[in-house]
C-alpha positions as CSV (number, residue, x, y, z in Angstrom):
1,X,73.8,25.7,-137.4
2,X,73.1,29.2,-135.3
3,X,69.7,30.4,-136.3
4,X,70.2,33.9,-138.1
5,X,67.8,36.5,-136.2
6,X,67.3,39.8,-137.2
7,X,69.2,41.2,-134.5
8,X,72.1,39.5,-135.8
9,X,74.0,42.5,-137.6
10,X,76.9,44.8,-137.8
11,X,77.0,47.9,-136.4
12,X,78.9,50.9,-136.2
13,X,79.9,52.7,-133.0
14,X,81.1,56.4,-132.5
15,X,81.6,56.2,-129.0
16,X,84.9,53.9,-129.6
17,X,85.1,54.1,-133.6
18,X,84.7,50.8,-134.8
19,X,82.8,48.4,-136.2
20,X,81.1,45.7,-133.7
21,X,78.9,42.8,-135.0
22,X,76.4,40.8,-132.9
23,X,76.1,37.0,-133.3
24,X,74.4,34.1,-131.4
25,X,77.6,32.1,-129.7
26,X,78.2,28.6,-128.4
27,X,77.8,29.3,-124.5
28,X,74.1,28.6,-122.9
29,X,73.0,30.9,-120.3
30,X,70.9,30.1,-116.9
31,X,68.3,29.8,-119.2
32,X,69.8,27.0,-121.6
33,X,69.2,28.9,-124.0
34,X,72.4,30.2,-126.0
35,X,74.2,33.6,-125.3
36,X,74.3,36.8,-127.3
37,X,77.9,37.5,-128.4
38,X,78.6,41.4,-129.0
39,X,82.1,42.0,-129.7
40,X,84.3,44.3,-131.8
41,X,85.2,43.4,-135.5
42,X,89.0,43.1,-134.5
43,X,90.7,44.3,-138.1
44,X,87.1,45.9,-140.2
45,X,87.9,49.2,-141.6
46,X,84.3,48.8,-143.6
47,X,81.0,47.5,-143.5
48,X,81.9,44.4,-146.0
49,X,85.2,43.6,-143.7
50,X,82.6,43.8,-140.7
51,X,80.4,41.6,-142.2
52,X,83.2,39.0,-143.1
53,X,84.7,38.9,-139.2
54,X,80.8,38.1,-138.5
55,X,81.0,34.8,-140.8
56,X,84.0,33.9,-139.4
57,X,82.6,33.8,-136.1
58,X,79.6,32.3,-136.6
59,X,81.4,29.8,-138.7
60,X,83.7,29.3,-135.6
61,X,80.3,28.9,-133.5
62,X,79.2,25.6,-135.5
63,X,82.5,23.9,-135.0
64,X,82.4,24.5,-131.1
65,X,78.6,23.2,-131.2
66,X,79.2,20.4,-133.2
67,X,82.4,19.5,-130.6
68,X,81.8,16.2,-128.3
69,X,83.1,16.4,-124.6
70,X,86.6,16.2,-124.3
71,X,87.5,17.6,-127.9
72,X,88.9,20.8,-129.2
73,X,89.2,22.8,-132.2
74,X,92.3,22.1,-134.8
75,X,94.8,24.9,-133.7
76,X,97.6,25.8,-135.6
77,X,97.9,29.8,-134.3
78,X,101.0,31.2,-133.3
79,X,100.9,32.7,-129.5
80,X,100.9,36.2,-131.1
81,X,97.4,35.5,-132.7
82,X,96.0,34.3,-129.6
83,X,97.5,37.0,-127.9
84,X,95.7,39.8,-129.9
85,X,92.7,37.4,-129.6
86,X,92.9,38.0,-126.2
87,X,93.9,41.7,-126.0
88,X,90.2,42.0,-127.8
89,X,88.8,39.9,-125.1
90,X,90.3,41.9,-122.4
91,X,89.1,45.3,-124.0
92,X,85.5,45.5,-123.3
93,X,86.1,44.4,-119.9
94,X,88.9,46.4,-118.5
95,X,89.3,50.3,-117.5
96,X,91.3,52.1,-119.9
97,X,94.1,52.2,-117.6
98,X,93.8,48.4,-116.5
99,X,93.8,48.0,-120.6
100,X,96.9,49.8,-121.6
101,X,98.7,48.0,-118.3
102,X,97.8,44.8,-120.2
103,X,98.7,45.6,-123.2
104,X,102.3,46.4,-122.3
105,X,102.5,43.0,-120.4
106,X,100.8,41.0,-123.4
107,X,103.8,42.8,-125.2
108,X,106.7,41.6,-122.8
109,X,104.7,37.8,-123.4
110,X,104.6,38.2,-127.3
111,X,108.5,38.7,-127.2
112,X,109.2,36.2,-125.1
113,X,106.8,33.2,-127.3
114,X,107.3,33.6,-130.7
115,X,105.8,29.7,-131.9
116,X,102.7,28.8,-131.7
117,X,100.2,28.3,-128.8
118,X,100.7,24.6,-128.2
119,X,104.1,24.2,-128.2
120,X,104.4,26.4,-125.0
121,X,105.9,24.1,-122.3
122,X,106.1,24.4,-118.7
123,X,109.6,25.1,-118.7
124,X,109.6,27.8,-121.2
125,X,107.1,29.4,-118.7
126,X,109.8,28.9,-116.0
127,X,112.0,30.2,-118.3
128,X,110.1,33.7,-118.9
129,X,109.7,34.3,-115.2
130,X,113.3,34.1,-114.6
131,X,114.7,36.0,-117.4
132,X,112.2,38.9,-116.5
133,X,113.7,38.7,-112.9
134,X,116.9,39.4,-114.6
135,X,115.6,42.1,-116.7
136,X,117.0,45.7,-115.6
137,X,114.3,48.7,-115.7
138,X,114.6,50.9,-118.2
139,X,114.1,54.7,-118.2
140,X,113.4,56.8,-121.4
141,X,115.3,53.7,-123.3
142,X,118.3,53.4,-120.9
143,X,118.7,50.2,-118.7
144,X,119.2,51.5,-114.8
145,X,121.9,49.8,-113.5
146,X,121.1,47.6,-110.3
147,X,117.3,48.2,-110.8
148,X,115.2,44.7,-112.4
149,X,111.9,44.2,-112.8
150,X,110.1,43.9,-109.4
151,X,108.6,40.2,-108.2
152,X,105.0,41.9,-108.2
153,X,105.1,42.8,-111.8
154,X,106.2,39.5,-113.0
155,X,103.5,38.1,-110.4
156,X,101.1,40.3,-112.3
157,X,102.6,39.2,-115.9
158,X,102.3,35.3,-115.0
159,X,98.7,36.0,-114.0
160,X,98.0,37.8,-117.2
161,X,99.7,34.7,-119.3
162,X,97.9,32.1,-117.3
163,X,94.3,34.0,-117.5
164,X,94.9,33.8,-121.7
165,X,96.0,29.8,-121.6
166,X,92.4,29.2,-119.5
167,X,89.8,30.4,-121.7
168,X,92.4,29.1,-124.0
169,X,92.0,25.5,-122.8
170,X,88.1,26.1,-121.8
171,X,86.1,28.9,-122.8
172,X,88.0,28.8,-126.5
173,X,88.5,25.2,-127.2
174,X,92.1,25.7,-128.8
175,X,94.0,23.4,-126.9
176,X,93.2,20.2,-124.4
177,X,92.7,21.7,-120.4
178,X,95.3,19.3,-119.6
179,X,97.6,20.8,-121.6
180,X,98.0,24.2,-120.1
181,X,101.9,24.6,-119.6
182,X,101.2,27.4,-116.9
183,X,99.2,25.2,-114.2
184,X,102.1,24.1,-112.3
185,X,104.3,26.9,-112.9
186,X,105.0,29.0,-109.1
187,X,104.7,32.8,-109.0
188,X,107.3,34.4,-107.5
189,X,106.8,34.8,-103.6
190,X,107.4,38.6,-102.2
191,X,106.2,40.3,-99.2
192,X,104.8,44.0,-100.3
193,X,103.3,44.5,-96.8
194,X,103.7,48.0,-95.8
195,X,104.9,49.1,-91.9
196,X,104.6,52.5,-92.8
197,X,102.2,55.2,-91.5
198,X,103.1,58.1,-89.6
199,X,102.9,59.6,-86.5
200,X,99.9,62.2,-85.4
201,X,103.0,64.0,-84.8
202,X,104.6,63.7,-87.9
203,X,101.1,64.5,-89.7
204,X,101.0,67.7,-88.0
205,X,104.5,68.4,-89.1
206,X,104.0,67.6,-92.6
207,X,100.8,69.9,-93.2
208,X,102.8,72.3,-91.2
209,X,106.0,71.7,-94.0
210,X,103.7,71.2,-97.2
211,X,102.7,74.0,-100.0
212,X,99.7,76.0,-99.3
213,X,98.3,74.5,-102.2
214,X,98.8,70.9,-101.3
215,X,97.4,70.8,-97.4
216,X,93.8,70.0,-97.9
217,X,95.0,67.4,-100.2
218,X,97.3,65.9,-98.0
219,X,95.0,66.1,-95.0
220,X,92.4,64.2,-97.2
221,X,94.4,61.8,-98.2
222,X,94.8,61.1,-94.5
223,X,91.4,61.8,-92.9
224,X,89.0,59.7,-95.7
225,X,91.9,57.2,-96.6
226,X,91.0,58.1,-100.2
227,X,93.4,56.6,-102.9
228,X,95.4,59.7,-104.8
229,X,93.8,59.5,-108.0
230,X,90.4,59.2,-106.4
231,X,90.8,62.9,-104.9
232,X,92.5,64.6,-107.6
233,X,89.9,63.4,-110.4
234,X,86.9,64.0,-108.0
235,X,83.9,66.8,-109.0
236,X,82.1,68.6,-106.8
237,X,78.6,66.9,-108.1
238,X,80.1,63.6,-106.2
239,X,80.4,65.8,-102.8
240,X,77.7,65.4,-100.2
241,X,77.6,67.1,-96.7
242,X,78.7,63.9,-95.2
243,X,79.8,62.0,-97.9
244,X,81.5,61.2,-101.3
245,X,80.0,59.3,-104.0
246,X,82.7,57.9,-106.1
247,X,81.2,56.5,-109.1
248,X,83.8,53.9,-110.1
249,X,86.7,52.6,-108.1
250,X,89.6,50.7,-108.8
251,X,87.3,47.5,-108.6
252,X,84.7,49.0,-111.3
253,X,81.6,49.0,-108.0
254,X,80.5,52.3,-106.9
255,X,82.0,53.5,-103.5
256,X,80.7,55.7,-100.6
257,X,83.4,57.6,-98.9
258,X,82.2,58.9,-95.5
259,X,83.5,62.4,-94.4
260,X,84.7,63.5,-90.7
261,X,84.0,66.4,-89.2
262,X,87.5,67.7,-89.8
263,X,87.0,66.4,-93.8
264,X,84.0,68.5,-94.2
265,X,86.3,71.4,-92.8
266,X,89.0,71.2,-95.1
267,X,86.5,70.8,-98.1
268,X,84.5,74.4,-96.7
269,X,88.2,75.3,-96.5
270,X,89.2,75.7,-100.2
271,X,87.7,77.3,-103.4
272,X,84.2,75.8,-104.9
273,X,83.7,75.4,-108.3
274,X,80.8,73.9,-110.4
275,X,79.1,70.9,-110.6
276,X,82.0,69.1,-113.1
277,X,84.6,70.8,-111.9
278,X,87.5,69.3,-110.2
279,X,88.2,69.9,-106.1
280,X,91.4,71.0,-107.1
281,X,92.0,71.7,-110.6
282,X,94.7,71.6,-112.6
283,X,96.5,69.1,-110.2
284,X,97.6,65.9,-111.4
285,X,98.0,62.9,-109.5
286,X,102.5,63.4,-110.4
287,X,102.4,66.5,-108.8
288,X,100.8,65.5,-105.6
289,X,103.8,62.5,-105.3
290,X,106.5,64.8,-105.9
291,X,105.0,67.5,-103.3
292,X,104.5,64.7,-100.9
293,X,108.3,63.4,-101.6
294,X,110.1,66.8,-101.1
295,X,108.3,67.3,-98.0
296,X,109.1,64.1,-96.5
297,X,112.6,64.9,-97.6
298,X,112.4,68.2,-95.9
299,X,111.2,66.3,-92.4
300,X,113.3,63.8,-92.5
301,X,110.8,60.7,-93.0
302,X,112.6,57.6,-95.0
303,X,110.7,55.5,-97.0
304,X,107.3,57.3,-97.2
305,X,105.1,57.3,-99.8
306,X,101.8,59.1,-101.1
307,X,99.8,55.8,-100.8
308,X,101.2,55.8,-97.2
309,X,98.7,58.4,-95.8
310,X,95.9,56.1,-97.0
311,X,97.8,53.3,-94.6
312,X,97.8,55.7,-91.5
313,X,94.5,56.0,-92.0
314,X,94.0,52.6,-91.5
315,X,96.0,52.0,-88.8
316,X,94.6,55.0,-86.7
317,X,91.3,54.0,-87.0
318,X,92.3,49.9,-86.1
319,X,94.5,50.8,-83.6
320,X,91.3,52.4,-82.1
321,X,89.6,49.5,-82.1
322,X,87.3,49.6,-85.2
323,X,86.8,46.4,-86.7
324,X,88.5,45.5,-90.2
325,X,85.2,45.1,-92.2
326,X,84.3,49.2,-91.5
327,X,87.8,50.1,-92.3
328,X,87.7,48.0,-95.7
329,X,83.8,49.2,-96.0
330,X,85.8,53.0,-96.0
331,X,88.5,51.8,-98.3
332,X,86.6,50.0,-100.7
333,X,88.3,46.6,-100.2
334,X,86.3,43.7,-101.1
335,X,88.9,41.1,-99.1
336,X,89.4,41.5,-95.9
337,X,93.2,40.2,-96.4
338,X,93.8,43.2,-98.1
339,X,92.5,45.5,-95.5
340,X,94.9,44.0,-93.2
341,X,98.0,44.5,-94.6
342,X,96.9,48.3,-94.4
343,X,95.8,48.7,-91.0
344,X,98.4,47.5,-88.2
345,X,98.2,47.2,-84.6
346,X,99.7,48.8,-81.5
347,X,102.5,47.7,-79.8
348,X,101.0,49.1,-76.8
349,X,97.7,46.9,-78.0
350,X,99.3,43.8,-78.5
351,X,101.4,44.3,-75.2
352,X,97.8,45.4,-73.0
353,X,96.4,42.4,-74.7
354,X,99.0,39.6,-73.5
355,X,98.9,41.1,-70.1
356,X,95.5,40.5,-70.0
357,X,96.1,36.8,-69.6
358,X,98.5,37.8,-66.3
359,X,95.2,36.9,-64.1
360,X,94.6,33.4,-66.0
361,X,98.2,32.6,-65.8
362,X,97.9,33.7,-61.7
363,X,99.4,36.8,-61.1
364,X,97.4,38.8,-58.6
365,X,96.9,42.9,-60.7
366,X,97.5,43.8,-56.5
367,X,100.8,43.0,-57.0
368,X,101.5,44.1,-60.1
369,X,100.5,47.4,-58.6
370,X,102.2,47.7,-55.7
371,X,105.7,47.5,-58.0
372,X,106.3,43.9,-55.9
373,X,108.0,40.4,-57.5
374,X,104.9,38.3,-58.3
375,X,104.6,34.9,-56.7
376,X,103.9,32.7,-59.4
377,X,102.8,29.0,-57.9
378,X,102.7,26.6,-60.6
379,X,105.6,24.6,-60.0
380,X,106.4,24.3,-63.6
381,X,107.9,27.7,-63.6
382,X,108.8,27.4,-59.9
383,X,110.8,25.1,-60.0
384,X,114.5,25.1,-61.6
385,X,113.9,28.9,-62.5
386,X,112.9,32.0,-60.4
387,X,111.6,35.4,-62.0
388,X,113.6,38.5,-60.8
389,X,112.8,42.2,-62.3
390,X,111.0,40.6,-65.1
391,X,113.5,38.5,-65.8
392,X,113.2,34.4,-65.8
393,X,116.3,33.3,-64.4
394,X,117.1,29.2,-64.9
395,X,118.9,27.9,-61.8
């Protein structure tokens, strides 16, 4: 049985307005000795109910001690329950953006399961991901014809349902780990690599096209390859003369954005306010898409998006020859996969690059000079075929 210490309690917060209790649970640290649990009363309106959700848990605590390897607790709870369960989980460890994202997808899941936890099967997993490949998008309660939900957000969905049947089968001993119906269960394959990026052309052009108010945010967008909501919600404390100090990111780490020359000009450029005020208040992240969209509507450019000028950044700076780790030091990515897929190469480098083997492979850079038909001796290509204003001919 859990030793009661005097630290075990219940406790009122005011921050988020409601009651949390603190227990001793079942999991050993690196120190073998067992972990603190701190966790919100899910359900306590009182002190009493508070104290009651405490018992519960600590009851729950002795049956997962007393468990032998290989067993699990009795559970008879509906997926619902464990979904909640899990929604409580997920709360102290998510932004409040990532939360409210989970909570609609925990709500498409509780829909879709309606028995209990154990009875889920592979196939009804299967099942889910197709149906919600069929499901239209709705808008303000009206299905859009034509439009279904994208392959990414039932990517993101499955990923959600099969993060709750793990620390189902492991960290919550409900069900056997062999018995996790979403193991085998494929997510839906899509390629969201983006091409686009524009043109120092077409930048020029659109800070020429855009509002007034709306160019130093478009041309910081570009130049520090700063996400949209970054900028919008940054204060001026965060701004150094070379840099900005972005407290939390989309990955919850602190993140250093480093600022050009032609950065720090567009910051000197525009209004300064105090320390917690905004760089450009009154601005929402909304307005800045729907600036960016009738602009590029204005100019001509297809298929261009806000996030886009984050891309270009990329890809000027790789197609310059800076190497991916800086660029996802910049953008705060932690894999470099995802770095990748933002920052494209050259044509004009790939083709320099497979010339470059033209002296391996035996053609003379004299020749290719003069404008004159290379002679190429190896007599596998010499033989049967001939090479006439760069074209192989096959006799």
């Amino acid at each position: 049985m859990p030793r009661i210490k005097k630290r075990d309690g219940v406790y009122y917060r005011k921050d988020c307005k409601q009651w949390w209790v603190s227990y001793i649970g079942a999991e050993k640290g690196k120190n073998r000795e067992y972990k603190r649990v701190r966790e919100p009363a899910i359900g306590a309106s009182s002190h009493d109910e508070a104290v009651t959700y405490r018992e519960e848990k600590r009851a729950e605590v002795r049956k997962l001690r007393s468990l032998k390897p290989g067993d699990v607790l009795e559970c008879n709870l509906t997926f619902a329950e464990v979904a909640d369960k899990f929604l409580a989980y997920q709360r102290p460890r998510l932004s409040k953006k990532g939360f409210i994202r989970e909570q609609g997808i925990i709500g498409h899941l509780k829909a879709f399961f309606a028995g209990e936890l154990a009875e889920v099967t592979p196939a009804q997993v299967s099942d889910y991901v197709t149906s919600r490949l069929n499901t239209e998008v709705r808008k303000r309660g009206k299905a859009i014809k034509g439009h279904t939900v994208s392959k990414s957000s039932v990517r993101k969905e499955l990923v959600t349902l099969k993060h709750l049947y793990r620390l189902a089968c492991g960290e919550w001993k409900m069900l056997p780990r062999f018995a996790n119906p979403t193991v085998d269960v494929q997510s839906p394959k899509f390629n969201d690599e983006r091409t686009q990026h524009l043109t120092p052309d077409q930048f020029r052009r659109l800070l020429a096209a855009s509002p007034e108010k709306m160019k130093p945010i478009f041309a910081l967008l570009t130049a520090t390859g700063m996400r949209r909501s970054e900028l919008v919600n940054c204060k001026w404390k965060l701004v150094e003369q070379t840099r900005i100090l972005l407290p939390t990111s989309k990955n919850g780490e602190w993140k250093e954005i480093h600022l050009n020359s032609f950065s720090q000009r567009v910051l000197a450029s525009i209004p300064h306010g105090g320390p917690e005020d905004n760089l450009f208040p009154n601005v929402t992240p909304e307005a800045v898409s729907m600036a960016f969209r009738r602009v590029c509507k204005l100019l001509g450019f297809s298929h261009i998006r806000p996030h886009d000028l984050r891309h270009t950044f990329a890809t000027w700076l790789r197609q310059g020859g800076v190497e991916l780790d800086i660029i996802a030091s910049q953008l705060g990515h932690r894999d470099l996969r995802m770095t990748k897929r933002y920052a494209k190469i050259a044509a004009s480098q790939v083709s320099e690059a497979v010339n470059g083997l033209d002296p391996i492979l035996g053609v003379l850079p004299e020749s290719k000079e003069k404008g004159e038909t290379p002679t190429l001796s190896h007599k596998l290509v010499t033989e049967g075929s001939e090479v006439q204003e760069g074209k192989l001919l096959t006799a």
